[in-house]
LOLUM-601937 format. One record per residue: residue in three letters; x negated, y, z of N, C-alpha, C, O in turn. Coordinates in steps of 0.1 Angstrom, whole numbers, plus 5000, padded with zeros to 4 digits. Atoms other than C-alpha are relative to their C-alpha. Layout:
<nodes>
ALAXYZXYZXYZXYZ ...
</nodes>
This chain:
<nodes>
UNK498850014992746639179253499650065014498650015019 UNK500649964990746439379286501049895012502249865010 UNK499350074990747439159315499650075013499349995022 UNK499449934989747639439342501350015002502050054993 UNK498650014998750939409356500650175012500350235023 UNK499649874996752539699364500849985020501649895022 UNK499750054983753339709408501350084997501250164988 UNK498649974994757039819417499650105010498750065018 UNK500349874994756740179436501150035005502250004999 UNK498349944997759640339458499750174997498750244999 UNK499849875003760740669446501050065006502150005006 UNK498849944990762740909468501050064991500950144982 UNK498649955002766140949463500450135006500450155018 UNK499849855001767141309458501150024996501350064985 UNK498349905005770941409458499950124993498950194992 UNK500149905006771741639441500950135007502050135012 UNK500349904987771341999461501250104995501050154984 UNK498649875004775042249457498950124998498050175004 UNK500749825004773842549441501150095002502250134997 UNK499349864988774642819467498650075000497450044998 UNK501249924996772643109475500750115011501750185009 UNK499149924986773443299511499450164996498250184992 UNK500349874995773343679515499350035010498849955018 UNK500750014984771943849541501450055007502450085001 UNK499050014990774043889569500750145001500550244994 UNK499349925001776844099583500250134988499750254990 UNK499449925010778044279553501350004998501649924990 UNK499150034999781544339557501050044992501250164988 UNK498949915014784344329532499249904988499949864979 UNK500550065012781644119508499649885002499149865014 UNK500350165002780943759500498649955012498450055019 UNK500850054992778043569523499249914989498149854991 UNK500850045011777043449493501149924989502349934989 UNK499550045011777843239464499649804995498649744994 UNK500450135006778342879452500949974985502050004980 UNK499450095014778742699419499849874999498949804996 UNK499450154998780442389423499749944986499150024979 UNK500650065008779942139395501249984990501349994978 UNK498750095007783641989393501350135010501050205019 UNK499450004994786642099402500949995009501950055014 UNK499650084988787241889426499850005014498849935019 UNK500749924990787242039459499249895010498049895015 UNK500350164991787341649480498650034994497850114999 UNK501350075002784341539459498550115004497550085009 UNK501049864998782241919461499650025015498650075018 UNK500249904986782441989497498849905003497949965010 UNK501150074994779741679504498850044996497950035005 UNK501349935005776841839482500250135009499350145017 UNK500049874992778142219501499549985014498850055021 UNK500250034986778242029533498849985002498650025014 UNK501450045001774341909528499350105001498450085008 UNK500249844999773442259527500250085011499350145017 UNK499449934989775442409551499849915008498649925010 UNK500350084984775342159581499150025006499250065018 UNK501549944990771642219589499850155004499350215013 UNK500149845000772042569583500950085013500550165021 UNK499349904992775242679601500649905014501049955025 UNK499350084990776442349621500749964992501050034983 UNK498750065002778942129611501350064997502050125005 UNK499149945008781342229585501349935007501349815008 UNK498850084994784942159602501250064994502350014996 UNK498849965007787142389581499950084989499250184988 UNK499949935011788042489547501050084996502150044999 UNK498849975004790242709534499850104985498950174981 UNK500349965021790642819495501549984999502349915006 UNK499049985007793242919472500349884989499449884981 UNK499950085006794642619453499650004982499149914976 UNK499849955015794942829416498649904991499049844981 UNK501050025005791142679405499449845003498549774998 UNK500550144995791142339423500749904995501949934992 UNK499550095009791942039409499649845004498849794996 UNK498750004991793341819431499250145008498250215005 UNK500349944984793242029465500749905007501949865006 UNK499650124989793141749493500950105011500850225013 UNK499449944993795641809518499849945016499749825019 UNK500350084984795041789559498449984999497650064997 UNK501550074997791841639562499449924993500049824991 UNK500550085005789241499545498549975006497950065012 UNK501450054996786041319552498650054988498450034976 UNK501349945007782841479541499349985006499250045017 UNK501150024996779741309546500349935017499749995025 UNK499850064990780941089576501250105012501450065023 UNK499549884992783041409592501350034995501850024984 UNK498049935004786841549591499650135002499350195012 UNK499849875001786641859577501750054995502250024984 UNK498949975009790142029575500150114993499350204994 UNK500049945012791242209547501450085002502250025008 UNK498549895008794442489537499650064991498550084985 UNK500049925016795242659510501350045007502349995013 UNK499449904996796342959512500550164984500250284982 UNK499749915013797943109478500550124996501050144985 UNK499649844996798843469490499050145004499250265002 UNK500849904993795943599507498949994999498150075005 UNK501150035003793143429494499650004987500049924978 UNK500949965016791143549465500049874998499949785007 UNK500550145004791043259440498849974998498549864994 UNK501350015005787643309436498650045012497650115011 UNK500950004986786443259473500449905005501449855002 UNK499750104991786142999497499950035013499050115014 UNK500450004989786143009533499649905009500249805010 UNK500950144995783942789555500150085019500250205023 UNK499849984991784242739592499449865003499549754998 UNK500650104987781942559622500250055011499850165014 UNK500549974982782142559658498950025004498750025016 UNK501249934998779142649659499850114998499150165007 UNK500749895009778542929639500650134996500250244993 UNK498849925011781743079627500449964989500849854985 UNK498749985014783243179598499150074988498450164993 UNK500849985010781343239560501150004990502049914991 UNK499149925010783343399531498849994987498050084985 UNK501049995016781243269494501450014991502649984993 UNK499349965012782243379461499649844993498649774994 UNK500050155010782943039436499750054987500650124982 UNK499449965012782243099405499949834994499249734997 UNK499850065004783542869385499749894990499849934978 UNK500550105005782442519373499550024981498449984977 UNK500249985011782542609336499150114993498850124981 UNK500949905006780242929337498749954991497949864994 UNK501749965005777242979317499049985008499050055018 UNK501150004985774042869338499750194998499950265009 UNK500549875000772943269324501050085008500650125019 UNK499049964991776443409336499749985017499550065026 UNK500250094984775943179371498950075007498950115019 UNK501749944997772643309375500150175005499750235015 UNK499649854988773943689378500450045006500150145012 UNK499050004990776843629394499249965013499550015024 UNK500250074981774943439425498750125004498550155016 UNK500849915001771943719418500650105007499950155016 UNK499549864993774443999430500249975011499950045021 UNK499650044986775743819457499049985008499549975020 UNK501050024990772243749475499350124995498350155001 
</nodes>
């Protein structure tokens, strides 16, 4: 019988990281890069995007996306990660298959979405072209 008792260890808690990948810069007319959201749920997605982007560009404070792909789309404002980010939709002038991201800090970023249900292999060359 072994009577070593096994000790209780803390293990880091690791969210789980939005898979985006940024372009390089000013390229105009084309994406800033690319994310693939998980769900179609824009509320629940933006706090993994936001964990990402925040350090990177400043504090995410505005969304704007074409409703056609989202499922809900929050309306006015929502809280992401302790923060009001607001949101529109805009179903005329915005590709369904882009988002647009806005900080006071930083500006304004244009990624391509592809969509929750791709292929990791598809996903992979879609976010490949875009960076």
């Amino acid at each position: 019988m072994n009577t070593t008792q096994l000790r209780p260890h803390a293990a880091p808690f690791r969210p789980r990281a939005a898979r985006l990948v940024l372009g390089p810069a000013s390229r105009f007319g084309r994406p800033d890069g690319a994310w693939w959201p998980r769900t179609r749920d824009l509320a629940r997605e933006l706090g993994e995007l936001a964990d990402v982007i925040d350090p990177l560009w400043g504090r995410l404070t505005h969304v704007a996306v074409n409703p056609r792909h989202w499922q809900p789309v929050p309306h006015g404002v929502v809280v992401v990660n302790g923060h009001d980010v607001a949101v529109d939709r805009f179903t005329e002038v915005l590709n369904p298959h882009r988002i647009l991201l806005q900080s006071y800090t930083a500006g304004r970023w244009d990624l391509l979405v592809v969509p929750p249900p791709t292929s990791a292999s598809s996903a992979a060359r879609l976010m490949a072209a875009v960076a």
